[in-house]
N, C-alpha and C positions, 0 to 999 in steps of 0.2 A: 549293582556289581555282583558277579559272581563267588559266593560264598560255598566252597565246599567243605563239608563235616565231617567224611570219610570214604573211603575207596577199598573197592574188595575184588578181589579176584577167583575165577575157577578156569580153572586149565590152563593158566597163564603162569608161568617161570615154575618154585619148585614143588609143588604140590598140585592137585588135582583141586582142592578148595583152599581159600586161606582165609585166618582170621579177620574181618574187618580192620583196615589202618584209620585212627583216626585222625582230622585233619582241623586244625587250630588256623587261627593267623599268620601265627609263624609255627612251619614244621619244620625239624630237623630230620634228616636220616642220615645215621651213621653207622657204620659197619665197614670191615675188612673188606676187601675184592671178591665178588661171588657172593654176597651176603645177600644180595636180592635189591639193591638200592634203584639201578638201574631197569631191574624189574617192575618196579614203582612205576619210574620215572618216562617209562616204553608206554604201562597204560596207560598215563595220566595222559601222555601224548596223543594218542590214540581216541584216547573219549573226551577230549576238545576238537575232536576233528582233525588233523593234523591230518598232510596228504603222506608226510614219511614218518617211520621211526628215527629217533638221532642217528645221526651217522649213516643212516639209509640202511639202517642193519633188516636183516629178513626176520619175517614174524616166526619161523621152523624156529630160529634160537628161541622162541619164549614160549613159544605153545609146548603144553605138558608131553612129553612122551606118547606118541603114538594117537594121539588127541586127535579126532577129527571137528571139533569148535571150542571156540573160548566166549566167557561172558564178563567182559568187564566193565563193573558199576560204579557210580560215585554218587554219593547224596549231595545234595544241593540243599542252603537253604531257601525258605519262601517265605520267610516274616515281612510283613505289612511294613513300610517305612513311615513316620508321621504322618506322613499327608494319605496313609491309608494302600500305597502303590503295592504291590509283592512283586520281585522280578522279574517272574515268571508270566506274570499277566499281558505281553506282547504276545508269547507260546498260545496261553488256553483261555484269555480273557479273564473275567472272574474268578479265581479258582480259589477255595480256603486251604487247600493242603499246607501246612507248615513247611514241608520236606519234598523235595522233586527228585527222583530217580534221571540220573543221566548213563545210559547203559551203548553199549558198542559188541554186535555178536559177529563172531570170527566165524568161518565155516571152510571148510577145506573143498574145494569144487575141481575144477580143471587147476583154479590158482586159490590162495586164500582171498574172499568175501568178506565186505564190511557192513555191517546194517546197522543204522542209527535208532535211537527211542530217548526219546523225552517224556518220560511218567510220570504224574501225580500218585507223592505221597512214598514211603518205602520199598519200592518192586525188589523181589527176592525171585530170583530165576526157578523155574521148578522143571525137570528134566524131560525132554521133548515136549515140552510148553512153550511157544512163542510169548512175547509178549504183542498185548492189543495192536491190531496193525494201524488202526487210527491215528496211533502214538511212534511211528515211525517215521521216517524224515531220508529225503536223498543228502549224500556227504553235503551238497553244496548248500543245500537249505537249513539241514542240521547247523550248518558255520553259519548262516546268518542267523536262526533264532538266537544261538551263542555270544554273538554281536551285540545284542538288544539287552545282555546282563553281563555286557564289559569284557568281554574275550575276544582281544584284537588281534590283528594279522601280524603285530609284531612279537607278541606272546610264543602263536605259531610259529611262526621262521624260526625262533632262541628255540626252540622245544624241537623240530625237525633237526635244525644242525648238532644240537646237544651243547652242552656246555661249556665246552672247548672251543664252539663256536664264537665267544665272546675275541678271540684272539684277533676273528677277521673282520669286526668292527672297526671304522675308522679312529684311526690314533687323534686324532685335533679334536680340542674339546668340543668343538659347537657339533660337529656329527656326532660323537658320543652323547652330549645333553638331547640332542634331535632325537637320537633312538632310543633314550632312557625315558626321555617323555614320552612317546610315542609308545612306549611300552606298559608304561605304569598310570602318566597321567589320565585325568576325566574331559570328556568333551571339553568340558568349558575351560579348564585350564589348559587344553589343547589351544581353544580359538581362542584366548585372552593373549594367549602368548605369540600367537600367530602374528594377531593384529599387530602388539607390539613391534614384533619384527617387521611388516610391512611400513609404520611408521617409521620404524629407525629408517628404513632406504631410502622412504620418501625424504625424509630431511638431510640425509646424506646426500643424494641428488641434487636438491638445491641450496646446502651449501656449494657444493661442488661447479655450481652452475654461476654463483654468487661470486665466487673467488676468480671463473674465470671471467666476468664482468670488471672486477676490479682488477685483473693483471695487465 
């Protein structure tokens, strides 16, 4: 699963660099309107891969004043799980780095450009410095390595429509549980409960089948 530690910005919303945010299990951000929350919330979109910002807002609202690129990073972790795995090791095979750089560079062209990187270890952006193009990735492949360390398509859809999106989920609770699993759960509590559900039909069926033998 995807573990991030922290998220940093340059040329993105109000400043030209910003502090490192750091990022727990569970993070809060809280602040007034305009405080930068959804400044956060545009990258984070963004360096998952995400085809829109919420709401489909244009990148001109968050790029710094007069900015011709932005560099937006998030560290990842890459600790070894029990059995020795790191989550990173579908991306680079073997790799011992603790920390994976997941980075997204904006660039202003005919329209704004999106270029993906998946770095070993902590990449710090250094000014007309690319990073290694080894370590670059098309949108569509960047989202499947993402895939490989738990960042599902239903993550993506909540995080493109934004928050508010929650409203055009279906009201009945089994599509509600559908999409909350589908959002949150792991492969196997996925297929466990799948099965389930194929069972229940199947016996549903032949009661149904049952009853009308006996009418």
């Amino acid at each position: 699963m995807l573990r991030l530690k922290g998220l940093q910005l340059y040329n993105w919303g109000f400043a030209p660099f910003q502090v490192p945010l750091p990022i727990g299990d569970i993070t809060l951000l809280q602040g007034r309107n305009g405080s930068g929350k959804t400044t956060y919330l545009s990258a984070l979109t963004l360096l998952l891969g995400a085809n829109h910002l919420p709401k489909r807002q244009r990148f001109e609202r968050f790029i710094y004043p007069d900015a011709e690129w932005a560099f937006l990073r998030a560290l990842a972790d890459n600790k070894p799980d029990k059995r020795g795995k790191r989550p990173f090791d579908p991306v680079f095979g073997s790799m011992f780095e603790e920390t994976v750089t997941l980075a997204c560079v904006l660039e202003r062209k005919s329209s704004w450009q999106r270029t993906y990187y998946i770095i070993p270890g902590d990449y710090v952006p250094e000014p007309q410095k690319r990073p290694d193009k080894k370590y670059q990735f098309p949108q569509n492949e960047y989202r499947q390595m993402l895939r490989h360390v738990g960042v599902r398509d239903a993550l993506l859809n909540l995080l493109e429509v934004g928050l508010h999106g929650l409203r055009d989920i279906a009201r009945d609770p089994r599509s509600r549980f559908d999409f909350f699993l589908k959002l949150v759960g792991d492969e196997e509590t996925q297929e466990r409960y799948q099965n389930a559900k194929n069972e229940w039909y199947r016996q549903r069926e032949q009661t149904v089948r049952l009853e009308d033998k006996l009418a």
